[in-house]
PQR file with spaces between the fields and no chain letter, atoms N, CA, C, O and H, PARSE charges and radii, in Angstrom:
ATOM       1  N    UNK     1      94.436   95.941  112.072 -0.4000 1.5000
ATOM       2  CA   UNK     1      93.728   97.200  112.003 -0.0000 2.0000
ATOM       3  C    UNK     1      92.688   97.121  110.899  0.5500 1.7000
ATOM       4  O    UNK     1      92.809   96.181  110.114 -0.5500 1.4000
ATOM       5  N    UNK     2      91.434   98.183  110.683 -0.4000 1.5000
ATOM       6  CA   UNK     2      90.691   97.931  109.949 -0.0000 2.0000
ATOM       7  C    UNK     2      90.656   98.597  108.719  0.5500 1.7000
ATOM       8  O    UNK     2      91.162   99.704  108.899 -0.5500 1.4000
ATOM       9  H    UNK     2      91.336   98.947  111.321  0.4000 1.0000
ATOM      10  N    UNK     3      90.342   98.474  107.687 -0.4000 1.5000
ATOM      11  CA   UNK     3      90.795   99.201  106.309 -0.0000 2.0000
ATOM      12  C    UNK     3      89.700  100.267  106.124  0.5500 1.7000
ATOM      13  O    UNK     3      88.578   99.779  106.264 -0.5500 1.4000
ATOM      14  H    UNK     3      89.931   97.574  107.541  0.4000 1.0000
ATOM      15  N    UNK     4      89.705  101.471  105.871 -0.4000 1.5000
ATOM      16  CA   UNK     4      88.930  102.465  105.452 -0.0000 2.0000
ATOM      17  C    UNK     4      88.411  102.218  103.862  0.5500 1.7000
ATOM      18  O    UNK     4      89.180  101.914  102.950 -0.5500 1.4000
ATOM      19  H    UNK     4      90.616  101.867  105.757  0.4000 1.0000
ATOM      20  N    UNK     5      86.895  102.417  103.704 -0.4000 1.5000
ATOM      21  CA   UNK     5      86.505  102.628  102.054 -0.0000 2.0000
ATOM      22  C    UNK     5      87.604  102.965  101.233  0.5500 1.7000
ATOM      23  O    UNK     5      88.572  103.662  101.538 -0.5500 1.4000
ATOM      24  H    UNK     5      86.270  102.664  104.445  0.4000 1.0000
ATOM      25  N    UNK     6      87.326  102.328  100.020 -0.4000 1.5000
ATOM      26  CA   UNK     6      88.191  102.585   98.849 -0.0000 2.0000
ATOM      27  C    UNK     6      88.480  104.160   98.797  0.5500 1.7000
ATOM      28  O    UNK     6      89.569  104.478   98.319 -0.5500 1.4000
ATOM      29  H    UNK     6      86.540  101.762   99.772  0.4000 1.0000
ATOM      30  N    UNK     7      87.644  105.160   99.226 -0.4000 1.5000
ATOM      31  CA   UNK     7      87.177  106.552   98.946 -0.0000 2.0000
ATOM      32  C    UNK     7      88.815  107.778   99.349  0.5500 1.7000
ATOM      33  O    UNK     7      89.155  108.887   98.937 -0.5500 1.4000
ATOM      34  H    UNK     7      86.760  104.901   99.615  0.4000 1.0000
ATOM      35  N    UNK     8      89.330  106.906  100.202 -0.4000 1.5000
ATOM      36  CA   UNK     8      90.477  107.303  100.970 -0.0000 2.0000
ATOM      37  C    UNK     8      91.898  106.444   99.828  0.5500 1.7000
ATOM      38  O    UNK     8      92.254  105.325   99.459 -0.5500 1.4000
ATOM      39  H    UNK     8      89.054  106.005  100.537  0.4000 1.0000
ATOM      40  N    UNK     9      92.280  107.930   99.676 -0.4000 1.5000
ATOM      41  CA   UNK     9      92.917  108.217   99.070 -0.0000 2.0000
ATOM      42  C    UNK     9      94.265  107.000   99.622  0.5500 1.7000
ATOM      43  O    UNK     9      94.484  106.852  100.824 -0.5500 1.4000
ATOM      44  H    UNK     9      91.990  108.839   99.976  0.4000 1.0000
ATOM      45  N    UNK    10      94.916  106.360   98.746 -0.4000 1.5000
ATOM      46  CA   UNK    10      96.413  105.648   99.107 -0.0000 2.0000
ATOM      47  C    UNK    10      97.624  106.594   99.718  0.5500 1.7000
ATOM      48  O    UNK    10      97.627  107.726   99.236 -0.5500 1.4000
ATOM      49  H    UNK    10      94.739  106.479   97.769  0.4000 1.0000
ATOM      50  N    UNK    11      98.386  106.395  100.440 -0.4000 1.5000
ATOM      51  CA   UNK    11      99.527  106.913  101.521 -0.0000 2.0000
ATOM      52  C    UNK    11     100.464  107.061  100.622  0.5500 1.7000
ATOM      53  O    UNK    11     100.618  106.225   99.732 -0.5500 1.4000
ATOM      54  H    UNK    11      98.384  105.475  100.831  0.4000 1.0000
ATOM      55  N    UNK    12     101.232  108.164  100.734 -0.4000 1.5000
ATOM      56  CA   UNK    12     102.679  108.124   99.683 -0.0000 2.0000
ATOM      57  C    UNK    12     103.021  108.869  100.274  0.5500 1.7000
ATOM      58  O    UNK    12     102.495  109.581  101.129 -0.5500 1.4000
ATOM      59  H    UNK    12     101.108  108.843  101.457  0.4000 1.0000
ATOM      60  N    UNK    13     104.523  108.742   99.642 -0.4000 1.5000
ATOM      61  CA   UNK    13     106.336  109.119  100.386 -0.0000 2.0000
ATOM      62  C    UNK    13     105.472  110.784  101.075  0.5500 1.7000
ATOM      63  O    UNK    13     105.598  110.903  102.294 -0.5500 1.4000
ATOM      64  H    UNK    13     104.950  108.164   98.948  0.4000 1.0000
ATOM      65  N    UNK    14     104.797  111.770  100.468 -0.4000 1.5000
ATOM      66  CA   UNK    14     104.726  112.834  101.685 -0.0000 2.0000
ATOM      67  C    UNK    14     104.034  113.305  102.456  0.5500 1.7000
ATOM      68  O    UNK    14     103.871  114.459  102.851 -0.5500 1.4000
ATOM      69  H    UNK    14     104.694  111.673   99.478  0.4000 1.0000
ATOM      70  N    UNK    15     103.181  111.464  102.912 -0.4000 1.5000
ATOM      71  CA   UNK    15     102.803  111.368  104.085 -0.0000 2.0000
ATOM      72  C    UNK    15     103.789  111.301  105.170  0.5500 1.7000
ATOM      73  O    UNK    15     104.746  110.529  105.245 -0.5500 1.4000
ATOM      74  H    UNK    15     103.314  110.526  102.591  0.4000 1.0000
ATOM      75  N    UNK    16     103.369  112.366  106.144 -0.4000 1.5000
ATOM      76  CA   UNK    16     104.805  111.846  107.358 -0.0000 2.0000
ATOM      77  C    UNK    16     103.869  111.524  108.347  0.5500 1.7000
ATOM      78  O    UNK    16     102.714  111.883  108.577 -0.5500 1.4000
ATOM      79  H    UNK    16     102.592  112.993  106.083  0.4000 1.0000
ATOM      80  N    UNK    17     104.991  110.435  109.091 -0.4000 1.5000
ATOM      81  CA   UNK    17     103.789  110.603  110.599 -0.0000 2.0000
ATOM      82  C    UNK    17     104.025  111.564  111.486  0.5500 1.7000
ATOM      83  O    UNK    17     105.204  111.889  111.620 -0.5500 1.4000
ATOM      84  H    UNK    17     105.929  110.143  108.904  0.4000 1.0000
ATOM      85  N    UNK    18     103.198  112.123  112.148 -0.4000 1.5000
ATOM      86  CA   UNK    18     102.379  113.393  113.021 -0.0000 2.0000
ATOM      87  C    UNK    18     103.605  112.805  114.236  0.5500 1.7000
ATOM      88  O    UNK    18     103.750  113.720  115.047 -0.5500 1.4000
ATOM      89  H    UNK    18     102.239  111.859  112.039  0.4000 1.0000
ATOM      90  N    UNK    19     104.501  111.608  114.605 -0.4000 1.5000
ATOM      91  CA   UNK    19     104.942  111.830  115.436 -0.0000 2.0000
ATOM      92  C    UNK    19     106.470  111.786  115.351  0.5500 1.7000
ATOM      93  O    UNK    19     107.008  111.935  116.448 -0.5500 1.4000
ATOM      94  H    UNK    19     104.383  110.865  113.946  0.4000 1.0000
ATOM      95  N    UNK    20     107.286  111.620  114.333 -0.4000 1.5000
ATOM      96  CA   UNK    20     108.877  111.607  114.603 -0.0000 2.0000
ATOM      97  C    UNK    20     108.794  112.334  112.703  0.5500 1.7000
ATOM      98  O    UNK    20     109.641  113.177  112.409 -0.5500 1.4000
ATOM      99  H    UNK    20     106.849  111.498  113.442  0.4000 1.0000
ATOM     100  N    UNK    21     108.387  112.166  112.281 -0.4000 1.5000
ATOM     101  CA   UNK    21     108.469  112.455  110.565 -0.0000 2.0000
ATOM     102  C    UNK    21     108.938  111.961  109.744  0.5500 1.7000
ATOM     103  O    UNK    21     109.702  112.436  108.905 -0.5500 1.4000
ATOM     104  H    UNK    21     107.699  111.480  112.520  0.4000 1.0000
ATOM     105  N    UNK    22     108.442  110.622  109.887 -0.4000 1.5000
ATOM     106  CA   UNK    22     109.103  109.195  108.850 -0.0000 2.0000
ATOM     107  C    UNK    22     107.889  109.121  107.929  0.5500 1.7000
ATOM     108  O    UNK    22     106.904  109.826  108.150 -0.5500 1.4000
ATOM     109  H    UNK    22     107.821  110.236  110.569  0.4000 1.0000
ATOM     110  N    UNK    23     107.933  108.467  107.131 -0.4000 1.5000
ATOM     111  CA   UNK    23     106.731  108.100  105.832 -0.0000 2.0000
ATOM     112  C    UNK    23     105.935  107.346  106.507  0.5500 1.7000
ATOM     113  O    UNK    23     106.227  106.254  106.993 -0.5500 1.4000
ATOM     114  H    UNK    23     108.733  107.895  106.951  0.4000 1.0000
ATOM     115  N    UNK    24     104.509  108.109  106.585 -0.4000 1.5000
ATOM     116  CA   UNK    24     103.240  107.217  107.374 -0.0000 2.0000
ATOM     117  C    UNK    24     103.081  106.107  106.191  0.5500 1.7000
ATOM     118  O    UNK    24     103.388  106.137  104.999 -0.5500 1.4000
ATOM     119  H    UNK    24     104.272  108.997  106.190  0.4000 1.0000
ATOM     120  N    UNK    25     102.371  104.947  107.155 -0.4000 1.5000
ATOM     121  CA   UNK    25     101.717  103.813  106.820 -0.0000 2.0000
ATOM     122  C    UNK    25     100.596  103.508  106.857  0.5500 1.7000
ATOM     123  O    UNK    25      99.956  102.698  106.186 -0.5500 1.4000
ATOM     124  H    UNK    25     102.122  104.923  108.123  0.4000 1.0000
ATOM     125  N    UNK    26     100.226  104.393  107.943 -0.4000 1.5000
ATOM     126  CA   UNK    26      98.706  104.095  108.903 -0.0000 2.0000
ATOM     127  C    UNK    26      98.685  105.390  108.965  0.5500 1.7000
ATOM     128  O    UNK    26      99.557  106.258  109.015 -0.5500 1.4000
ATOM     129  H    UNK    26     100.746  105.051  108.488  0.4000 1.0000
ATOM     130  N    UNK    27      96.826  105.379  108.948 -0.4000 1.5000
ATOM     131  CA   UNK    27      95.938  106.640  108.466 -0.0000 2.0000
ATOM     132  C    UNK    27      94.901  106.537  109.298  0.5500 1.7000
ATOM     133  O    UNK    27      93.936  105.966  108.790 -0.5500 1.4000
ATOM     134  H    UNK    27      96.118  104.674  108.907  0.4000 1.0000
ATOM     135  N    UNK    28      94.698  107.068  110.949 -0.4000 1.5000
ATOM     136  CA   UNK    28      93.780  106.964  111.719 -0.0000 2.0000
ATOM     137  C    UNK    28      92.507  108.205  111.439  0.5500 1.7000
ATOM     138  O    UNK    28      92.884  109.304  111.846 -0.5500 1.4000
ATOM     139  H    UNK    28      95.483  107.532  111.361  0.4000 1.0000
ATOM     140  N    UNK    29      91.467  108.214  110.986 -0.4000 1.5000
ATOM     141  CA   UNK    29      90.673  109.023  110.872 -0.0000 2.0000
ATOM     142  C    UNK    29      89.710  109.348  111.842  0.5500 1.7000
ATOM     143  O    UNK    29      88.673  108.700  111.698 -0.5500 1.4000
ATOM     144  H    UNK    29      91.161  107.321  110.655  0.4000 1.0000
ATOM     145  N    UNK    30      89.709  110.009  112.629 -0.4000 1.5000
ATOM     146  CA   UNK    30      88.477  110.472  114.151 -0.0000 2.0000
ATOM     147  C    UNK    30      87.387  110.999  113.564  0.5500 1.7000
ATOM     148  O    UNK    30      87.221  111.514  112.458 -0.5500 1.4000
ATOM     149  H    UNK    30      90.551  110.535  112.747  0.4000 1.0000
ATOM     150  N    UNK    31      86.553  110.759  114.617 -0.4000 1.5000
ATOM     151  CA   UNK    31      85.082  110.823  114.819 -0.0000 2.0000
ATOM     152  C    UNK    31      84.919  112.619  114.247  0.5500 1.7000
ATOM     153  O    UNK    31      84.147  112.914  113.335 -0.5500 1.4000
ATOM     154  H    UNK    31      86.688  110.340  115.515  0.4000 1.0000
ATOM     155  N    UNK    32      85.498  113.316  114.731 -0.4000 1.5000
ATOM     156  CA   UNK    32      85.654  114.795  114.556 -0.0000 2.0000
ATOM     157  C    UNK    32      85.987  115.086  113.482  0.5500 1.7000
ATOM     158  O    UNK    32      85.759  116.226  113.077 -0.5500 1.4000
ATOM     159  H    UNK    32      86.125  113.077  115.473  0.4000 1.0000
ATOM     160  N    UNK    33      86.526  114.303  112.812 -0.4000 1.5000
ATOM     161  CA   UNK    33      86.714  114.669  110.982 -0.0000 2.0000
ATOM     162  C    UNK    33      88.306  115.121  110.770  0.5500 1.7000
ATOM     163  O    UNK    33      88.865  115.463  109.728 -0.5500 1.4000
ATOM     164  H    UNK    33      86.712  113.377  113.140  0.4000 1.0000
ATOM     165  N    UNK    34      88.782  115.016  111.973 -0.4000 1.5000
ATOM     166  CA   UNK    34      90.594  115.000  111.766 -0.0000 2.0000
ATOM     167  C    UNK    34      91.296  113.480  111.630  0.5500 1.7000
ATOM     168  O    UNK    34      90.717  112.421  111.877 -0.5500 1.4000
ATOM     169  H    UNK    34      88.328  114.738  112.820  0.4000 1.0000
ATOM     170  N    UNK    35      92.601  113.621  111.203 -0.4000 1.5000
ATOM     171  CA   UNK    35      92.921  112.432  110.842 -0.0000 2.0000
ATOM     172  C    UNK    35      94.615  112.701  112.128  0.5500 1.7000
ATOM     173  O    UNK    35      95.188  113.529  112.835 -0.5500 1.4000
ATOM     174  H    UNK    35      93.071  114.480  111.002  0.4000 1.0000
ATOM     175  N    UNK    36      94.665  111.214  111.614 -0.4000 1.5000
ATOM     176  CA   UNK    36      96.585  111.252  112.483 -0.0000 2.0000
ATOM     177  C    UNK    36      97.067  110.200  111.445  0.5500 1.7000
ATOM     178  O    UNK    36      96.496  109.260  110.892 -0.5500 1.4000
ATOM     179  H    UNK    36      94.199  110.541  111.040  0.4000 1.0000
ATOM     180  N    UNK    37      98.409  110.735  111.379 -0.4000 1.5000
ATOM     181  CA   UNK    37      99.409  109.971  110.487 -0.0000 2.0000
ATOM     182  C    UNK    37     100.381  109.174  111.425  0.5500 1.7000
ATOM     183  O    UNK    37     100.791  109.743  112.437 -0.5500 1.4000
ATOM     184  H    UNK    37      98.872  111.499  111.829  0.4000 1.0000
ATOM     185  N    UNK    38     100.831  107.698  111.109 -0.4000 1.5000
ATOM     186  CA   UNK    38     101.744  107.677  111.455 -0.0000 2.0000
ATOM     187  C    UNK    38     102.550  106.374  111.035  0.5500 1.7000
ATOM     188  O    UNK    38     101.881  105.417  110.645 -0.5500 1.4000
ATOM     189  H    UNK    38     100.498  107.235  110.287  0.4000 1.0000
ATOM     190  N    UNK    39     103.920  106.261  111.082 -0.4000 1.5000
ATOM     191  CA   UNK    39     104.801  105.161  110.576 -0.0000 2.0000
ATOM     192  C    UNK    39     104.700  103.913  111.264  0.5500 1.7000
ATOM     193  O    UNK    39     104.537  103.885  112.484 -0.5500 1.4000
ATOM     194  H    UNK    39     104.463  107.038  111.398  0.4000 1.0000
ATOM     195  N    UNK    40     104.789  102.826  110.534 -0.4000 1.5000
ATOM     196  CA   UNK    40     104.694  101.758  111.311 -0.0000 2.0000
ATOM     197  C    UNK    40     104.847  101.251  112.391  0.5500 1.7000
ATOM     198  O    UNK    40     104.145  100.366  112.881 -0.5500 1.4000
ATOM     199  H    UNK    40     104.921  102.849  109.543  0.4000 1.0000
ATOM     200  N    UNK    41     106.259  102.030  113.102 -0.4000 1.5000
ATOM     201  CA   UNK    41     106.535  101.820  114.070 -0.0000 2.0000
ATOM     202  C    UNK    41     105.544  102.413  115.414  0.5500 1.7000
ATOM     203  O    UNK    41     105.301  101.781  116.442 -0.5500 1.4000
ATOM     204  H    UNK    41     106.829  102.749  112.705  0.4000 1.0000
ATOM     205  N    UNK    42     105.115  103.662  115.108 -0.4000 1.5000
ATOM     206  CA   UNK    42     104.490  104.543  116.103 -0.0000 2.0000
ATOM     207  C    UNK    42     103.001  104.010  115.858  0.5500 1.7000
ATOM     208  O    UNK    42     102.254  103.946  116.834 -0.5500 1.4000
ATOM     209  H    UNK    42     105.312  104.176  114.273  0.4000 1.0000
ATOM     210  N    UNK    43     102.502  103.595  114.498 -0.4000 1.5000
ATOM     211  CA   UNK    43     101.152  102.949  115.043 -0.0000 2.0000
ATOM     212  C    UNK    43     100.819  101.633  115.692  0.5500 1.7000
ATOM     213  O    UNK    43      99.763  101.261  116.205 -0.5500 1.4000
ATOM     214  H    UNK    43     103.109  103.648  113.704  0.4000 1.0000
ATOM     215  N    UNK    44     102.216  100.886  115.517 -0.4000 1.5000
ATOM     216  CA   UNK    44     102.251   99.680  116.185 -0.0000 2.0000
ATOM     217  C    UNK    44     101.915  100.114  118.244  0.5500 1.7000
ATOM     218  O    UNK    44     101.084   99.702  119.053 -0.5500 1.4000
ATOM     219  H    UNK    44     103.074  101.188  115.101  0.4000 1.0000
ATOM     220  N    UNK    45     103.023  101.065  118.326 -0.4000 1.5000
ATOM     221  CA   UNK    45     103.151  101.667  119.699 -0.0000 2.0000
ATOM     222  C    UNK    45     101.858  102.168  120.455  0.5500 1.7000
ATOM     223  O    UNK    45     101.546  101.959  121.627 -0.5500 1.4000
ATOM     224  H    UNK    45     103.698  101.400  117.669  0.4000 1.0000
ATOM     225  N    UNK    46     101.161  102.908  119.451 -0.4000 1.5000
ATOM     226  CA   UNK    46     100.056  103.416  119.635 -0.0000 2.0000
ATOM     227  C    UNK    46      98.933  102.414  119.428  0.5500 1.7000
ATOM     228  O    UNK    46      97.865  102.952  119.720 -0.5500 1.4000
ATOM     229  H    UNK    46     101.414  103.077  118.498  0.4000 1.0000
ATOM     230  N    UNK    47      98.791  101.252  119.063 -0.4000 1.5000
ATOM     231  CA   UNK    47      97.492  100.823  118.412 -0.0000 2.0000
ATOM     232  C    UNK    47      96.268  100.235  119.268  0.5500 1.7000
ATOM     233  O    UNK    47      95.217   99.768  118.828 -0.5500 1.4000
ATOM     234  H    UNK    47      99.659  100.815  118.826  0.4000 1.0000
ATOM     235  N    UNK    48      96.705  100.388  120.705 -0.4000 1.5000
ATOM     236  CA   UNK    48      95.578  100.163  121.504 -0.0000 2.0000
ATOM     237  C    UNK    48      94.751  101.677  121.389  0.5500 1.7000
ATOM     238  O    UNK    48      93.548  101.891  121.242 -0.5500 1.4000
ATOM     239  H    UNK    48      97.558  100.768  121.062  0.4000 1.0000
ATOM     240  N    UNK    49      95.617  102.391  121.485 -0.4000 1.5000
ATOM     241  CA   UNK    49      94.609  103.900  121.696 -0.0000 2.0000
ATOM     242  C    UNK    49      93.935  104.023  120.816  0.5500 1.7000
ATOM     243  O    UNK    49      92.740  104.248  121.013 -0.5500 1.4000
ATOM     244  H    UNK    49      96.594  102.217  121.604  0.4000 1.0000
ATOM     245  N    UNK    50      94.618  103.888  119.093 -0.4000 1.5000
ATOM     246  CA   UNK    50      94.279  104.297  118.133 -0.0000 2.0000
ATOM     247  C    UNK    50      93.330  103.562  117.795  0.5500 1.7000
ATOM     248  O    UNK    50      92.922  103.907  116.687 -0.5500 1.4000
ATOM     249  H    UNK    50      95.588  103.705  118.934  0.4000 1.0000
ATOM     250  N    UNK    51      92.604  102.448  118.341 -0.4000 1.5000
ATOM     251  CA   UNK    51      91.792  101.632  118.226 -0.0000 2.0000
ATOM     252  C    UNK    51      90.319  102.216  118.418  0.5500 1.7000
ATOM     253  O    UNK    51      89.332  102.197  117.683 -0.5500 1.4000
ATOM     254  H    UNK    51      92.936  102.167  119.241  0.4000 1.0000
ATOM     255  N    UNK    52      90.579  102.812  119.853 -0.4000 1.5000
ATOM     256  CA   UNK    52      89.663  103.358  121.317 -0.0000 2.0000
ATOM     257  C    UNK    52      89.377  104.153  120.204  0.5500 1.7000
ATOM     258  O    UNK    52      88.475  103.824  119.434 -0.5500 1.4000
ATOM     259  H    UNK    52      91.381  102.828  120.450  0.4000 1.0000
ATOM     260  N    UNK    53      90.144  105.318  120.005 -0.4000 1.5000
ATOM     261  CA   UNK    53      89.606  106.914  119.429 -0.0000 2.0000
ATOM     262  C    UNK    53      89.217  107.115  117.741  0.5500 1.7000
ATOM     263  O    UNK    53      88.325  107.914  117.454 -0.5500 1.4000
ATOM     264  H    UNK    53      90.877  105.586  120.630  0.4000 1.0000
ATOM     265  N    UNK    54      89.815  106.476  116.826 -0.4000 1.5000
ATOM     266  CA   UNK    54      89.846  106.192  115.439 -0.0000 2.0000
ATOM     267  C    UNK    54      88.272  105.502  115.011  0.5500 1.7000
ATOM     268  O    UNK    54      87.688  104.483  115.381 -0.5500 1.4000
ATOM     269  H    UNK    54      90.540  105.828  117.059  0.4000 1.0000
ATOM     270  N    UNK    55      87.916  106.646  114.014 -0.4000 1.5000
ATOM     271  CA   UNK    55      86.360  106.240  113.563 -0.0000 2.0000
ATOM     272  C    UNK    55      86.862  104.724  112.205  0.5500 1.7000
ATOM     273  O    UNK    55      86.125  103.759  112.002 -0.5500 1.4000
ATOM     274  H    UNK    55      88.391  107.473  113.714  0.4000 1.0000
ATOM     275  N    UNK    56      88.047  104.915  111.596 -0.4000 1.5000
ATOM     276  CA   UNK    56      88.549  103.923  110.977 -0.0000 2.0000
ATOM     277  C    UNK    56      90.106  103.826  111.048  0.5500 1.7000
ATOM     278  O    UNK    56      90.754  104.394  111.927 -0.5500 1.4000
ATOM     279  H    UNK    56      88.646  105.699  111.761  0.4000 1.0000
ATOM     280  N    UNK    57      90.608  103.134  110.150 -0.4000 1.5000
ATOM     281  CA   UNK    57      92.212  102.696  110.504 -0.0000 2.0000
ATOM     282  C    UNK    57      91.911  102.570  109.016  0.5500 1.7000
ATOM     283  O    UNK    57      90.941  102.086  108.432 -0.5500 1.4000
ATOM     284  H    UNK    57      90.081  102.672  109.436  0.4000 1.0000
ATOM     285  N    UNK    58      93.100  103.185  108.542 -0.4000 1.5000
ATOM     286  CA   UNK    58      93.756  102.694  107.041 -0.0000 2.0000
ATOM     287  C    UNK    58      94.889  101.972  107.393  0.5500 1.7000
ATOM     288  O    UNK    58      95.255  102.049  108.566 -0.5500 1.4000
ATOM     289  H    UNK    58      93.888  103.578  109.016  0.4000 1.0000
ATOM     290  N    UNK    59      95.509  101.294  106.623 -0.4000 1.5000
ATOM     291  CA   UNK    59      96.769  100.338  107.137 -0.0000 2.0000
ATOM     292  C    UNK    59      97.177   99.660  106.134  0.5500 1.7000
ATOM     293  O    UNK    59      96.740   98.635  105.610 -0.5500 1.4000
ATOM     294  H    UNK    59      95.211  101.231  105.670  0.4000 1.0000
ATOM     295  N    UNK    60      98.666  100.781  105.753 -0.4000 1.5000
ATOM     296  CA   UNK    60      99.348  100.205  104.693 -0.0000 2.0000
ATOM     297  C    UNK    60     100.914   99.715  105.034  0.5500 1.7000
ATOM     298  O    UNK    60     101.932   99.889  104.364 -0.5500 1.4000
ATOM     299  H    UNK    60      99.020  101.613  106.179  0.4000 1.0000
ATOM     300  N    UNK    61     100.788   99.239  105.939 -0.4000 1.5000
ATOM     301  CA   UNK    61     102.199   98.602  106.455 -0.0000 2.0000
ATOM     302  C    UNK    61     102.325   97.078  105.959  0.5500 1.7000
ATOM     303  O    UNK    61     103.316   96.418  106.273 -0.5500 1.4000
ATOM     304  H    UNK    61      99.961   99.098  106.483  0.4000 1.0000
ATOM     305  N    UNK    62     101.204   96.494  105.109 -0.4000 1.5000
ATOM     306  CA   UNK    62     102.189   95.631  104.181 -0.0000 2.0000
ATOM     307  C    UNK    62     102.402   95.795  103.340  0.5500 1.7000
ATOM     308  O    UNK    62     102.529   94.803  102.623 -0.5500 1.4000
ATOM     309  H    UNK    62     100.399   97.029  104.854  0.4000 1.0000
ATOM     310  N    UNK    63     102.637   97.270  102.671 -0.4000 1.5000
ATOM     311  CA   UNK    63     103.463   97.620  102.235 -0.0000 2.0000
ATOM     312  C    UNK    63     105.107   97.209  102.008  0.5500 1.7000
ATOM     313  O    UNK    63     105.479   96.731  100.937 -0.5500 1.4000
ATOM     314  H    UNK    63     102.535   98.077  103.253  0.4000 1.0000
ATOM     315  N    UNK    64     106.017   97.444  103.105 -0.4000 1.5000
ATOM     316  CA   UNK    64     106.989   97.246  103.715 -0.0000 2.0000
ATOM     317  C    UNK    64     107.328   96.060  103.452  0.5500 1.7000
ATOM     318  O    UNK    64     108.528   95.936  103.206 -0.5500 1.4000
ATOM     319  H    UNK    64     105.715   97.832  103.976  0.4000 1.0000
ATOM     320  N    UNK    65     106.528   94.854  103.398 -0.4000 1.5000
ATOM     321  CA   UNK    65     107.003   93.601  103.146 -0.0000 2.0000
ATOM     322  C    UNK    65     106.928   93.583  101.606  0.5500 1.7000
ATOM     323  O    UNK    65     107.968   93.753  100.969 -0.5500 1.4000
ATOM     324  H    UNK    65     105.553   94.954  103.598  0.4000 1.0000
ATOM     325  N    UNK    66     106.427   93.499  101.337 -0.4000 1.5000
ATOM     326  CA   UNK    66     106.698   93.418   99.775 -0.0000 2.0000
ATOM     327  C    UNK    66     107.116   93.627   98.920  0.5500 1.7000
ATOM     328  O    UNK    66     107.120   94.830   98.659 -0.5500 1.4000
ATOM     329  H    UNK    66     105.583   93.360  101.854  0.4000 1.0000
ATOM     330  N    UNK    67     107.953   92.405   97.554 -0.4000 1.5000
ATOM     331  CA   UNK    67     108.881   92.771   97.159 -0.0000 2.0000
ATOM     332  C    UNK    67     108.502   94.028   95.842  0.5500 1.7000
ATOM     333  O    UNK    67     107.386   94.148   95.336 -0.5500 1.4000
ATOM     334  H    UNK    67     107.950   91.427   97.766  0.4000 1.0000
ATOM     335  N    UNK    68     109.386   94.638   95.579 -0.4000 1.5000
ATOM     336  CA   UNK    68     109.466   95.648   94.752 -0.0000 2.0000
ATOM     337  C    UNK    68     108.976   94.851   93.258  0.5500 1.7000
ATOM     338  O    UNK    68     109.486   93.749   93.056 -0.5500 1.4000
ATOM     339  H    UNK    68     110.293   94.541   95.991  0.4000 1.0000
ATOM     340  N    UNK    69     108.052   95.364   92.276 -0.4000 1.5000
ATOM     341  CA   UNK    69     108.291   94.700   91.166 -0.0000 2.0000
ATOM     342  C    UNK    69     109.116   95.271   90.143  0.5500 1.7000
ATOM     343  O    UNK    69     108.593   95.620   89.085 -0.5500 1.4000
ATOM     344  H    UNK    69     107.638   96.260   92.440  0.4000 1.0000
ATOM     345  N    UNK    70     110.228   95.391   90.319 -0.4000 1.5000
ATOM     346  CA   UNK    70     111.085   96.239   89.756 -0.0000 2.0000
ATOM     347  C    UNK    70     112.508   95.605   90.172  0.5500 1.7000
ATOM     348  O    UNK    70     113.500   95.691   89.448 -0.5500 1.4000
ATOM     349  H    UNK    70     110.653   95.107   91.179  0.4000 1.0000
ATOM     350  N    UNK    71     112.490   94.948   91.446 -0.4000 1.5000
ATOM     351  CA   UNK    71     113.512   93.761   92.311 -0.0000 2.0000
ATOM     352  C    UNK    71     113.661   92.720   91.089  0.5500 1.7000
ATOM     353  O    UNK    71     112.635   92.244   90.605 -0.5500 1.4000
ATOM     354  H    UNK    71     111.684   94.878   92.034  0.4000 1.0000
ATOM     355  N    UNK    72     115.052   92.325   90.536 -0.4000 1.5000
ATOM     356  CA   UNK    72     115.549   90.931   90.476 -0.0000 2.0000
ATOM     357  C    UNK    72     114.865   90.008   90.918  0.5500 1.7000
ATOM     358  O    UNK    72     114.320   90.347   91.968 -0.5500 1.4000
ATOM     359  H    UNK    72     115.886   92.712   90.930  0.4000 1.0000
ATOM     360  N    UNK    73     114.539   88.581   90.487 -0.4000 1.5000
ATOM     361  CA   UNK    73     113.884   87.417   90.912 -0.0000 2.0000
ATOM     362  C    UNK    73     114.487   86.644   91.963  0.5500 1.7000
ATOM     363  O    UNK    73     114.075   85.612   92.494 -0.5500 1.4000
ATOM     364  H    UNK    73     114.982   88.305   89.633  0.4000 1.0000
ATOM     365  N    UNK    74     115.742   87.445   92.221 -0.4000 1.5000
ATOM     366  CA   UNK    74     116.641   86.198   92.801 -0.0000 2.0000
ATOM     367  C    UNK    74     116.712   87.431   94.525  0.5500 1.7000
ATOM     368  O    UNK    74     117.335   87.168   95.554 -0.5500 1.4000
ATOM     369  H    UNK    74     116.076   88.283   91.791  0.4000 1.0000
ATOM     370  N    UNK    75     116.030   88.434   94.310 -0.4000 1.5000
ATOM     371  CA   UNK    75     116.331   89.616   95.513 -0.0000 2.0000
ATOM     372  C    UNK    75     114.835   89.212   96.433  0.5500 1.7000
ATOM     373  O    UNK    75     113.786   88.986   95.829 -0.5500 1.4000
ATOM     374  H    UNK    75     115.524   88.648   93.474  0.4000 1.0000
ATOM     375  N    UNK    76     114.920   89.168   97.856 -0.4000 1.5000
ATOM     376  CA   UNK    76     113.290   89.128   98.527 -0.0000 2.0000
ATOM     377  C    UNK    76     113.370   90.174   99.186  0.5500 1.7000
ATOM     378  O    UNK    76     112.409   90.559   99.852 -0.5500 1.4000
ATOM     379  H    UNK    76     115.772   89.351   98.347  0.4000 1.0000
């Protein structure tokens, strides 16, 4: 997915996504000046559409992989 300008604000815990209400990852912004939220899972599901209709894609789902820096050295 494609990353939106620095200008856009970073995703946190009370972002939910617009479709089950888990912590969004991905930040689809439309042509119309509305946005859609949604969790990794549902923008994965969605990401042909969200492709089509989305003036940009924020995309913080590697997030998720990465270790905590706050994790033990010996924890992945």
């Amino acid at each position: 997915m494609t990353a939106l300008a620095e200008q856009t604000s970073a995703l946190n815990a009370t972002d939910r996504c617009d479709r089950c209400g888990a912590q969004a990852y991905v930040r689809a912004e439309l042509s119309n000046g509305g946005e859609l939220l949604f969790c990794a899972h549902h923008a994965r599901a969605h990401e042909e559409k969200l492709r089509e209709i989305a003036a940009q894609i924020h995309d913080e789902t590697g997030r998720l992989t990465s270790v905590s820096p706050v994790a033990p050295d010996n924890e992945v």
